[in-house]
N, C-alpha and C positions, 0 to 999 in steps of 0.2 A: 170665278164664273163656273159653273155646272151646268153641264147641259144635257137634262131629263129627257125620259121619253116621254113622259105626260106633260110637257112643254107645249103648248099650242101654235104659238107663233114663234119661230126661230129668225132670230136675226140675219142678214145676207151675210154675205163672207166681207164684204166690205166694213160693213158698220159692226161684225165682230173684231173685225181687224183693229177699228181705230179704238173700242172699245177695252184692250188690254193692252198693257204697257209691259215694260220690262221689268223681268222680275217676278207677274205676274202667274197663279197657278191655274190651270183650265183642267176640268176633270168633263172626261167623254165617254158617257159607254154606248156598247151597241145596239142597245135600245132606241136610238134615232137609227135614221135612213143613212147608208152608208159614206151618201154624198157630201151629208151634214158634220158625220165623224171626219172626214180629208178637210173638207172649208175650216173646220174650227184647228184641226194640229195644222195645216196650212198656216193660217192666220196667227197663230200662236208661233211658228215658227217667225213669221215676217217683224212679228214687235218684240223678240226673243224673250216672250215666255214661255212657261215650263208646259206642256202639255202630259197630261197624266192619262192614260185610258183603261178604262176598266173594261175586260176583255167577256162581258155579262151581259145577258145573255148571247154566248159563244154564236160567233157567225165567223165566215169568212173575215178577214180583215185587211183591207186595201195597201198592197204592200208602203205606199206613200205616206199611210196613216201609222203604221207598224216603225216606216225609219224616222218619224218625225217625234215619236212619243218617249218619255223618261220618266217615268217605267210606264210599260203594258203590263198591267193586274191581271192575272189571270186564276180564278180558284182550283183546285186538284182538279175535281173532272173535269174541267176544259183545257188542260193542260195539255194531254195528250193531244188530245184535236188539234189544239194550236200548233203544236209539233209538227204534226204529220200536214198542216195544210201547205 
């Protein structure tokens, strides 16, 4: 599963929950609304998939969403930022 920003309808946290199994890879970056990057490595943590986040275009990043992901992608210049947030 990938979840875009040019995505128009996003599934609830529910039916992404039932939606991945175990084992499964979910890639998130922050291109969605913040609330949407927590619901999805939420949800991926609950059916112990792997949640991947690409740290693009650099924002804040919800410390929940930060301990739930394996790995957070981040390219050189937002590296720092990511650092210092």
């Amino acid at each position: 599963m990938w979840v875009r920003a040019h995505v128009e309808a996003l599934p609830g946290p529910g039916e992404t929950a039932t939606a991945l199994r175990a084992d499964d890879v979910v890639l998130v970056d922050l291109g969605v609304p913040r609330g949407v990057v927590s619901a999805v490595v939420a949800a991926a943590e609950c059916r112990e998939a792997r949640a991947v986040l690409s740290a693009s275009p650099y924002a804040a990043v919800p410390n929940d969403a930060l301990d739930g992901c394996d790995p957070c992608v981040v390219g050189e210049r937002n590296a720092a930022a990511l650092a210092d947030a």
